[in-house]
CHARMM internal coordinates of N, CA and C (Angstrom, degrees):
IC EDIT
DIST 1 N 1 CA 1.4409
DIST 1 CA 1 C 1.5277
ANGL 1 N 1 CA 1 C 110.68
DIST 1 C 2 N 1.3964
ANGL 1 CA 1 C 2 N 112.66
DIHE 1 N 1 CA 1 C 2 N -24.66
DIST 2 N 2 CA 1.6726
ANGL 1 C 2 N 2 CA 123.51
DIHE 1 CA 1 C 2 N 2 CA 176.93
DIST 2 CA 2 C 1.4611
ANGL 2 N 2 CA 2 C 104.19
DIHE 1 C 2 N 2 CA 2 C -42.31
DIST 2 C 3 N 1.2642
ANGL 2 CA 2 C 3 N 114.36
DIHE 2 N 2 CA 2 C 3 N -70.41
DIST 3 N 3 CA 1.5385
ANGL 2 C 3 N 3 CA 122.70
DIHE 2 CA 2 C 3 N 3 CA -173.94
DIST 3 CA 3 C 0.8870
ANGL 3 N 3 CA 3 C 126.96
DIHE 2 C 3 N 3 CA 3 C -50.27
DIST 3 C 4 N 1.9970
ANGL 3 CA 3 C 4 N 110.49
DIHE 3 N 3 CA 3 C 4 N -35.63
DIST 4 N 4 CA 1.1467
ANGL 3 C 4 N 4 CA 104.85
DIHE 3 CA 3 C 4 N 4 CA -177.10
DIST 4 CA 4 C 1.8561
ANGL 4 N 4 CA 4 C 124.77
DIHE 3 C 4 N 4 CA 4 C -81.85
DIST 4 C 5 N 1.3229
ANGL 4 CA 4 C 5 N 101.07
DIHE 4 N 4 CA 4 C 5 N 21.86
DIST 5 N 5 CA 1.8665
ANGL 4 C 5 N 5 CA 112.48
DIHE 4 CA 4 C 5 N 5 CA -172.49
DIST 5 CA 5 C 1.2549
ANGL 5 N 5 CA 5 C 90.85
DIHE 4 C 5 N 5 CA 5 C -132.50
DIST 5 C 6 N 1.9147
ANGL 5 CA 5 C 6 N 131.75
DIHE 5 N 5 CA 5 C 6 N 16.55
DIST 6 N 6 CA 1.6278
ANGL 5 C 6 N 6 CA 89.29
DIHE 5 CA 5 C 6 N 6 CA 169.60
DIST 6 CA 6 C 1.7026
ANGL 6 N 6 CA 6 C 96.93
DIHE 5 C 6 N 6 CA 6 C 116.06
DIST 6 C 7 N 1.3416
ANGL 6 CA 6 C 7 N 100.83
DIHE 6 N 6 CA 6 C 7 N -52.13
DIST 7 N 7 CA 2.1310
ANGL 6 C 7 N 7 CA 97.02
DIHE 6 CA 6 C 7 N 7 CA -160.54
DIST 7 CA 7 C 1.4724
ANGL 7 N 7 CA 7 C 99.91
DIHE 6 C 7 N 7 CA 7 C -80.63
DIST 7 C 8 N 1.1694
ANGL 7 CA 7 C 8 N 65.18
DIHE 7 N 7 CA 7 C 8 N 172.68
DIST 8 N 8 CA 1.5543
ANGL 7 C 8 N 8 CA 95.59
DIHE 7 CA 7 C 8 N 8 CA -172.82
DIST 8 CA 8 C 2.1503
ANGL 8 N 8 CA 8 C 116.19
DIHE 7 C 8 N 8 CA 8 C -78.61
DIST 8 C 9 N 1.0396
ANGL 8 CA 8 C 9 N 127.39
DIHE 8 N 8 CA 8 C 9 N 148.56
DIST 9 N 9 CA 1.4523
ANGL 8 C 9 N 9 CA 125.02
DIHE 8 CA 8 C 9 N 9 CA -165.45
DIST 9 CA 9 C 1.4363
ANGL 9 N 9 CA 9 C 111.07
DIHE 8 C 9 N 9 CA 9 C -60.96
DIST 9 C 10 N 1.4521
ANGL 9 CA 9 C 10 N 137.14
DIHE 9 N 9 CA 9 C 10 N 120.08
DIST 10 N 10 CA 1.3381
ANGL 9 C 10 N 10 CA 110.86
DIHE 9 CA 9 C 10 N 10 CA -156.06
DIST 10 CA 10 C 1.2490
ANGL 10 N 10 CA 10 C 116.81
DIHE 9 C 10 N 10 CA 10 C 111.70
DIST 10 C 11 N 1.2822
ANGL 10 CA 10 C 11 N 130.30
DIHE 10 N 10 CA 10 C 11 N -69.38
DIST 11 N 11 CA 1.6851
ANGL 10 C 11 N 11 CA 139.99
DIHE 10 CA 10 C 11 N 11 CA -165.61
DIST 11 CA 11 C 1.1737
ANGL 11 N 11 CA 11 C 94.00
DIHE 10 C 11 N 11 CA 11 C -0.83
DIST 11 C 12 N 1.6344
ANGL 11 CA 11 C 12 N 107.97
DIHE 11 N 11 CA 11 C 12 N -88.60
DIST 12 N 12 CA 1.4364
ANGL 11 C 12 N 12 CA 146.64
DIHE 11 CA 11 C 12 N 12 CA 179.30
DIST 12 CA 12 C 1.4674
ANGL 12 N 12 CA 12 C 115.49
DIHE 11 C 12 N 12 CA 12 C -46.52
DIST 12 C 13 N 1.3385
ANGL 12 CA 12 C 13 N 105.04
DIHE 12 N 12 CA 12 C 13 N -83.60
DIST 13 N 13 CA 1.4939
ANGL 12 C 13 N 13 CA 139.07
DIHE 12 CA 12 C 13 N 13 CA -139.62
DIST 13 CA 13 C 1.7019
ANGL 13 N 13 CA 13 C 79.75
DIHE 12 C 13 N 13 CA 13 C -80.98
DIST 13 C 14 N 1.1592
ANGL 13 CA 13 C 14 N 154.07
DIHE 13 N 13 CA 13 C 14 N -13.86
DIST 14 N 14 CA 1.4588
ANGL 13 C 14 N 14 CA 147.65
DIHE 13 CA 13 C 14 N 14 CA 166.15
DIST 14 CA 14 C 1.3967
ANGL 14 N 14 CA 14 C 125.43
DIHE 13 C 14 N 14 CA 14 C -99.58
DIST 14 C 15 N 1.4220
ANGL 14 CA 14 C 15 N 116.71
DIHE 14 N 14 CA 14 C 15 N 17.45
DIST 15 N 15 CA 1.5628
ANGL 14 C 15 N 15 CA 123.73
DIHE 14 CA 14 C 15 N 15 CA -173.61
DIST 15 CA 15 C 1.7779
ANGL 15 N 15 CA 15 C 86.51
DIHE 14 C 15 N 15 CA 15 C -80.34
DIST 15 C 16 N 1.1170
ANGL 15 CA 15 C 16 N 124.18
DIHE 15 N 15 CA 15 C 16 N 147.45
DIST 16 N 16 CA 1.8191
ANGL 15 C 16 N 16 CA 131.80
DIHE 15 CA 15 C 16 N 16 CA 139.14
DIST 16 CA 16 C 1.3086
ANGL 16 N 16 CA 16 C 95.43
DIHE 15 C 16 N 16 CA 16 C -47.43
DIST 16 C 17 N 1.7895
ANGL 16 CA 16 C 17 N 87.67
DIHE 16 N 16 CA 16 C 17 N 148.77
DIST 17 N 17 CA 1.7185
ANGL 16 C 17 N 17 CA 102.23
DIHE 16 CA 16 C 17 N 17 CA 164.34
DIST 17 CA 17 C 1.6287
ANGL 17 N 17 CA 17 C 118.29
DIHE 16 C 17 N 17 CA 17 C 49.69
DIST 17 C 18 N 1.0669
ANGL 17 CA 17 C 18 N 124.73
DIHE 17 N 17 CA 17 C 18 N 38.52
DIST 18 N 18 CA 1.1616
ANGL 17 C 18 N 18 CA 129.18
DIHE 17 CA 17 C 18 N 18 CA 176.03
DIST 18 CA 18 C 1.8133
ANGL 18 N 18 CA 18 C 128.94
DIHE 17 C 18 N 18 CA 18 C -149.32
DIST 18 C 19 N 1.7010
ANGL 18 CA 18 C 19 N 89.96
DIHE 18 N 18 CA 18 C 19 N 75.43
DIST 19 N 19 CA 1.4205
ANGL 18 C 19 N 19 CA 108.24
DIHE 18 CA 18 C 19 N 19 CA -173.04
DIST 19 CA 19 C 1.3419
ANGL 19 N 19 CA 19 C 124.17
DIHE 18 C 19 N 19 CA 19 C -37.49
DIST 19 C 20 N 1.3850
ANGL 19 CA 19 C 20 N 113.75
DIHE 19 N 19 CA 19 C 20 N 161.37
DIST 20 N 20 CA 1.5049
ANGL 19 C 20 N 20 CA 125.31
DIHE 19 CA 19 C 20 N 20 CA -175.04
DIST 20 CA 20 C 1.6007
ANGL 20 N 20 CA 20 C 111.11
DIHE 19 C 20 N 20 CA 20 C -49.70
DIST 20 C 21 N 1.6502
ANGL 20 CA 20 C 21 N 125.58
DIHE 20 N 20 CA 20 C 21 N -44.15
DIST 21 N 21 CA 1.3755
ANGL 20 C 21 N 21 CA 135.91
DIHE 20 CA 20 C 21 N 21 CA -176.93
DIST 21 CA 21 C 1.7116
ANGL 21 N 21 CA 21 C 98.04
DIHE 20 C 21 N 21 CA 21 C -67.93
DIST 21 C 22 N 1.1188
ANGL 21 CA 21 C 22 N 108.40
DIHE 21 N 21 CA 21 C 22 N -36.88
DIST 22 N 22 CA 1.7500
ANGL 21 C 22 N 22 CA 104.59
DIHE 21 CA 21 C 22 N 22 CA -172.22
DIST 22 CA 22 C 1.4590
ANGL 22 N 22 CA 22 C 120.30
DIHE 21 C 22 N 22 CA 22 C -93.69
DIST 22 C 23 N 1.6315
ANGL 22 CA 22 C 23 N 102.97
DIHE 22 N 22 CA 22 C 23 N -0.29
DIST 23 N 23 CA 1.7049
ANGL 22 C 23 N 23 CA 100.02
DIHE 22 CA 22 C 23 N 23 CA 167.70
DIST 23 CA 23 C 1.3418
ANGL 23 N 23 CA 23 C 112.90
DIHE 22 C 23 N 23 CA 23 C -101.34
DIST 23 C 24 N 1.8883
ANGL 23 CA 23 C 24 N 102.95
DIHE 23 N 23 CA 23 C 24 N -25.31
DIST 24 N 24 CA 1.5676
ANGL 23 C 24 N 24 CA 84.59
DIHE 23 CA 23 C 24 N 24 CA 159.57
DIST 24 CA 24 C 1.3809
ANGL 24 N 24 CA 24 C 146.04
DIHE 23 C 24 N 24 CA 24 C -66.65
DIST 24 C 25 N 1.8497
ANGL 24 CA 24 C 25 N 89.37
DIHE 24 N 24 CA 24 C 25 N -40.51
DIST 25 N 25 CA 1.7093
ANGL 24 C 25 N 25 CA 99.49
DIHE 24 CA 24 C 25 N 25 CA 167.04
DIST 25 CA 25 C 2.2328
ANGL 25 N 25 CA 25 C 109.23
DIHE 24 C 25 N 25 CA 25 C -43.15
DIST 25 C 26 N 1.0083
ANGL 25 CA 25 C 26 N 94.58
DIHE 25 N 25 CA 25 C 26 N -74.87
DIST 26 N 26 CA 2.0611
ANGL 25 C 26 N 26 CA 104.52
DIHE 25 CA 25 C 26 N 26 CA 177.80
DIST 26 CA 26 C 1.6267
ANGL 26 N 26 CA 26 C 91.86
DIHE 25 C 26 N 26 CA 26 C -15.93
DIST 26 C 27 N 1.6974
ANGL 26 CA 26 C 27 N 120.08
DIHE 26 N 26 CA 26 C 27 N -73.93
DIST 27 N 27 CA 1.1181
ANGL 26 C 27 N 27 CA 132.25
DIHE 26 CA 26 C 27 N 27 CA -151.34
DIST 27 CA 27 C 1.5505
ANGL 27 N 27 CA 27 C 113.51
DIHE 26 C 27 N 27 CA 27 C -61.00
DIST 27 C 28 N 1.6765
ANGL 27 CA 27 C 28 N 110.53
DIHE 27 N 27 CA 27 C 28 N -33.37
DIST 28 N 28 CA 1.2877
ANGL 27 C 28 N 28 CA 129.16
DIHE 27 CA 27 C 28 N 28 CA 173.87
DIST 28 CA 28 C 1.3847
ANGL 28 N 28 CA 28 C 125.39
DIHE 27 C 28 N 28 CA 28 C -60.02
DIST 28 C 29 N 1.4875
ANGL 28 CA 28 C 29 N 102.49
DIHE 28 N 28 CA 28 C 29 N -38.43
DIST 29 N 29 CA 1.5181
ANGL 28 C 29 N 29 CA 124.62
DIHE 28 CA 28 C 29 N 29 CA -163.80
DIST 29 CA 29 C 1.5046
ANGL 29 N 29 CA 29 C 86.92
DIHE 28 C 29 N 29 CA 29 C -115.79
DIST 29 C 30 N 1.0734
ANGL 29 CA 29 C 30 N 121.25
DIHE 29 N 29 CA 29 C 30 N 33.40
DIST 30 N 30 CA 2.0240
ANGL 29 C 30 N 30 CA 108.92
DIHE 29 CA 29 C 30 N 30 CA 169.25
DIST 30 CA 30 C 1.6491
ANGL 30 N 30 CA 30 C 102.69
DIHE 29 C 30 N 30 CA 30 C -117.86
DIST 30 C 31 N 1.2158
ANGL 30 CA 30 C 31 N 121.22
DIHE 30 N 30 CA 30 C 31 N 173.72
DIST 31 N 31 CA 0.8230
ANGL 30 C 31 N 31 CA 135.46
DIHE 30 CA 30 C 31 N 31 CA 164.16
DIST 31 CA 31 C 1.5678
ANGL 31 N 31 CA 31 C 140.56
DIHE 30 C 31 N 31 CA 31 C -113.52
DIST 31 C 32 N 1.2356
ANGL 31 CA 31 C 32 N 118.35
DIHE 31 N 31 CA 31 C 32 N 135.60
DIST 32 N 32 CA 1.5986
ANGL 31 C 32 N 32 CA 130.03
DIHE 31 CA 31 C 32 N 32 CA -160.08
DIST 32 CA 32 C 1.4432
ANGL 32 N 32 CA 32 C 100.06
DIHE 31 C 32 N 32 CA 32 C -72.36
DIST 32 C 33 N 1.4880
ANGL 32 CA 32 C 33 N 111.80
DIHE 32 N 32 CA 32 C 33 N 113.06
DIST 33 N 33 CA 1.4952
ANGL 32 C 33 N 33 CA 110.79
DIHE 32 CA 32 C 33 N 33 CA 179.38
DIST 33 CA 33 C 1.1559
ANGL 33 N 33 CA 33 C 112.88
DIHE 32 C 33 N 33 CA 33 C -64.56
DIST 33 C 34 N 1.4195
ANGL 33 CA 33 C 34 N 134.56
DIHE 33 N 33 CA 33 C 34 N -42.15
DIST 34 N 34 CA 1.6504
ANGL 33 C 34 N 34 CA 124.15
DIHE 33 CA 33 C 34 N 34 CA -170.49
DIST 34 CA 34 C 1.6972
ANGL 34 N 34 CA 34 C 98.04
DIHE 33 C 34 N 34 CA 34 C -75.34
DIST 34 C 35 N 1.3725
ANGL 34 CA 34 C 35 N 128.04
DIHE 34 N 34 CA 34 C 35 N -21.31
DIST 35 N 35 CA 1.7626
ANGL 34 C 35 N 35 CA 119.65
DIHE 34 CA 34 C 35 N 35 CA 171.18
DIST 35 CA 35 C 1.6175
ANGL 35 N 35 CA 35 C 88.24
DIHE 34 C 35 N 35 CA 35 C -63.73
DIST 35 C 36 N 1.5447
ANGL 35 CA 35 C 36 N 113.97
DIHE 35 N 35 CA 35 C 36 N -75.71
DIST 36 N 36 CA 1.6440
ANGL 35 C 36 N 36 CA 102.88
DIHE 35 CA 35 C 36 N 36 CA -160.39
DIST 36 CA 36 C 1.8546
ANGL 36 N 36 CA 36 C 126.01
DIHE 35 C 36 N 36 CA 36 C -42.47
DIST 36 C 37 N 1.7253
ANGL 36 CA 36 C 37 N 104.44
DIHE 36 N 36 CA 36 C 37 N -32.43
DIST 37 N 37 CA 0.8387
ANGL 36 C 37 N 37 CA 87.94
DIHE 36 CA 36 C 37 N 37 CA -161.53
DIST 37 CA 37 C 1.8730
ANGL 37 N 37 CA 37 C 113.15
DIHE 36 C 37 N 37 CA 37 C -92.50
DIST 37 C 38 N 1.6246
ANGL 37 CA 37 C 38 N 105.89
DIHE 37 N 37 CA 37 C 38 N 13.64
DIST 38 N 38 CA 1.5519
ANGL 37 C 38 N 38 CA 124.58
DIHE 37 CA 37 C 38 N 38 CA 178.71
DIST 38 CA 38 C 1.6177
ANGL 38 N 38 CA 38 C 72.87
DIHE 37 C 38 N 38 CA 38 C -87.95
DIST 38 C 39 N 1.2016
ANGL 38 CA 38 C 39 N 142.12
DIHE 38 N 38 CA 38 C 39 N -98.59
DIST 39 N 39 CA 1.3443
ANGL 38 C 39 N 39 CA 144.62
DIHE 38 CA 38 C 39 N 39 CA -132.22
DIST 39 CA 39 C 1.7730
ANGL 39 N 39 CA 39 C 112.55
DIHE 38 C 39 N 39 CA 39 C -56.04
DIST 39 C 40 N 1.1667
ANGL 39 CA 39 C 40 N 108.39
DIHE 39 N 39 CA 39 C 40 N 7.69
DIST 40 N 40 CA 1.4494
ANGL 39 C 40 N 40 CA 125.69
DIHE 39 CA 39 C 40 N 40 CA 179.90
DIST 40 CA 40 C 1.6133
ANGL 40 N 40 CA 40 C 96.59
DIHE 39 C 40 N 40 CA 40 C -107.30
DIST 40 C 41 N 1.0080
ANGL 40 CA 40 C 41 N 113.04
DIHE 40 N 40 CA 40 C 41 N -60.11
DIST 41 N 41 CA 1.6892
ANGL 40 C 41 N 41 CA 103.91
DIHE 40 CA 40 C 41 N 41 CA 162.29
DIST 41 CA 41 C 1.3091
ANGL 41 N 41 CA 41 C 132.94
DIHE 40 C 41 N 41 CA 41 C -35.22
DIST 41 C 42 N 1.4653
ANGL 41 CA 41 C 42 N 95.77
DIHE 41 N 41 CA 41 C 42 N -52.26
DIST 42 N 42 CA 1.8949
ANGL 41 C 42 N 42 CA 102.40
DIHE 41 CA 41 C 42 N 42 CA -174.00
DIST 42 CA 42 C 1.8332
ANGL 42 N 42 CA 42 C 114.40
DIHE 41 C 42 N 42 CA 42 C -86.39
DIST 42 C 43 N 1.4823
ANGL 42 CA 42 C 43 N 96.80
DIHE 42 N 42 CA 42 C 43 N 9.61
DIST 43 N 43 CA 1.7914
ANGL 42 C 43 N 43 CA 97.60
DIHE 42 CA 42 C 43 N 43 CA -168.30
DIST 43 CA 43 C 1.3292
ANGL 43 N 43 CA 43 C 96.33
DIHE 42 C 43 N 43 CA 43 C -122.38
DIST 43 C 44 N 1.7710
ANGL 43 CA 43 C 44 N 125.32
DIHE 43 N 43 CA 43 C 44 N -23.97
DIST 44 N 44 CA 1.3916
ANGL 43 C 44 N 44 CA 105.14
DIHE 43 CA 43 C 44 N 44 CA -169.97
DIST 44 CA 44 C 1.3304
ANGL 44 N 44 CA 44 C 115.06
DIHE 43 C 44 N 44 CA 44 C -78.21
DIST 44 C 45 N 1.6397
ANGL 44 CA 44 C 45 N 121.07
DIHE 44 N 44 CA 44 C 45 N 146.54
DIST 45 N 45 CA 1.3078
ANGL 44 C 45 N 45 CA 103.59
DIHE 44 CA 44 C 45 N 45 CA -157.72
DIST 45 CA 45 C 1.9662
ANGL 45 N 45 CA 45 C 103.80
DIHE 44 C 45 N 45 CA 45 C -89.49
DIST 45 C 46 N 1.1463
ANGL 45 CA 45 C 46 N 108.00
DIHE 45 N 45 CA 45 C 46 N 172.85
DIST 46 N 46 CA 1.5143
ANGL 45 C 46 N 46 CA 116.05
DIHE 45 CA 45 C 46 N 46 CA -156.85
DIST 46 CA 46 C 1.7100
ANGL 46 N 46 CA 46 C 103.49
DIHE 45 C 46 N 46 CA 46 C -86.31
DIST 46 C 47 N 1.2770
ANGL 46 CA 46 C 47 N 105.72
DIHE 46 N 46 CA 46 C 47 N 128.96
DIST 47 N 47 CA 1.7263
ANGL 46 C 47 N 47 CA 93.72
DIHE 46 CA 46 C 47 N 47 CA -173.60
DIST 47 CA 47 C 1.5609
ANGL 47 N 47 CA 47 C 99.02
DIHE 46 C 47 N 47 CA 47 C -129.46
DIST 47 C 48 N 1.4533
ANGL 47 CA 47 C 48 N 105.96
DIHE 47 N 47 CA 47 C 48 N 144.11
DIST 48 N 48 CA 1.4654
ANGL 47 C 48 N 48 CA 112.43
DIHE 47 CA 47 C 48 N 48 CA -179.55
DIST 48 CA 48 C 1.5167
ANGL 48 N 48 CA 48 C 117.90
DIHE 47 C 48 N 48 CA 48 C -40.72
DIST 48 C 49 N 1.2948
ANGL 48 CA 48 C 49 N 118.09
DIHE 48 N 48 CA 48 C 49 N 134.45
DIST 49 N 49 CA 1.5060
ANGL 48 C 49 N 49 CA 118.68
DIHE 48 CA 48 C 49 N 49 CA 171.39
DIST 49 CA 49 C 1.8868
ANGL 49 N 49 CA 49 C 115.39
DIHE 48 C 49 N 49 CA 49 C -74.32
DIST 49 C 50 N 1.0534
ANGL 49 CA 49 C 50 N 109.88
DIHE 49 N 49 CA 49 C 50 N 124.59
DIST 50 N 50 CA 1.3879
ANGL 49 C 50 N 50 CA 130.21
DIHE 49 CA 49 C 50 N 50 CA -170.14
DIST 50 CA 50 C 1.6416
ANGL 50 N 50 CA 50 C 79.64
DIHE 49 C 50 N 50 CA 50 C -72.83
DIST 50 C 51 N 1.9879
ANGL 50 CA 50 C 51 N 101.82
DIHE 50 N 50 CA 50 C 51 N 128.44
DIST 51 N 51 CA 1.6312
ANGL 50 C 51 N 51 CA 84.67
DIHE 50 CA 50 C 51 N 51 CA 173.57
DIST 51 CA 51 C 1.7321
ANGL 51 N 51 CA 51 C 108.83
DIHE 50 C 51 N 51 CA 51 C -115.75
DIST 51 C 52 N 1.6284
ANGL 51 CA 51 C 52 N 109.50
DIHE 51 N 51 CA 51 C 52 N 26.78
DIST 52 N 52 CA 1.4619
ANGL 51 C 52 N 52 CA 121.30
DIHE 51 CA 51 C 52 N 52 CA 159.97
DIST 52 CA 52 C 1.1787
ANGL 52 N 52 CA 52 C 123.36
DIHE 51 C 52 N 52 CA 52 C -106.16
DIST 52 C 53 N 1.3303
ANGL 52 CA 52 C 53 N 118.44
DIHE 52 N 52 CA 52 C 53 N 11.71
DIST 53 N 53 CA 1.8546
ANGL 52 C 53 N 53 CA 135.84
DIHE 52 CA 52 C 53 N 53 CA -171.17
DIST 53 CA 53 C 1.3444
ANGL 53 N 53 CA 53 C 80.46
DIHE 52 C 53 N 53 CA 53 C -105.78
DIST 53 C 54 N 1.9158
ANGL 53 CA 53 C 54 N 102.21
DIHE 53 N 53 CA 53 C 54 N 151.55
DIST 54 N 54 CA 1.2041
ANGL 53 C 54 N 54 CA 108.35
DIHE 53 CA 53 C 54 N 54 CA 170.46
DIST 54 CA 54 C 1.8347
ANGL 54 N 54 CA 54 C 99.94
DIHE 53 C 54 N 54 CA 54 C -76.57
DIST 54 C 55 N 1.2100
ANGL 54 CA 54 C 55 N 108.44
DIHE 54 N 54 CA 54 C 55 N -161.47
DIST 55 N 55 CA 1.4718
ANGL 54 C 55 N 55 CA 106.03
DIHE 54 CA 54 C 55 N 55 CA 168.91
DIST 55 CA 55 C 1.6578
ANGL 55 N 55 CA 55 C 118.26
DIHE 54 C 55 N 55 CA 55 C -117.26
DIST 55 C 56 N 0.7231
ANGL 55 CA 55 C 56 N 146.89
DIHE 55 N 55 CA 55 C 56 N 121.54
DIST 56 N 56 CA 1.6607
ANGL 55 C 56 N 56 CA 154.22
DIHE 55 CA 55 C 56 N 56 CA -149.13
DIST 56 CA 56 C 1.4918
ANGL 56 N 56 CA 56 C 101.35
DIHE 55 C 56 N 56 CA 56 C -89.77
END
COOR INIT
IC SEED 1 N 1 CA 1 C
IC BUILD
C-alpha cells in the first residue's frame, strides 16, 4: 500500500512492533504527499509580489 500513496518501501510496513492491522490502520489514516502537497498550493493565500526581492 506504501507505493501506492507516494512512500517510499518500508515507510510503514518496516517500523518494529507494528502489526499487519496497525500498518494498515497508519497507512489508512495517512496522508498522500503529492494530494497534501497540491492542497497547500490551492489554499495558501496569494500575497503581493515584492518587486525589490529577488524571486526564489
Amino acid at each position: 500500500m506504501e507505493w501506492m500513496q507516494g512512500l517510499p518501501e518500508g515507510w510503514v510496513t518496516a517500523t518494529p512492533g507494528l502489526g499487519r492491522p496497525a500498518q494498515l490502520t497508519a497507512l489508512g489514516n495517512g496522508v498522500v504527499p503529492q494530494q497534501a502537497a497540491r492542497a497547500v498550493q490551492l489554499l495558501r493565500p496569494p500575497f503581493p509580489r515584492c518587486h525589490h526581492c529577488p524571486r526564489l
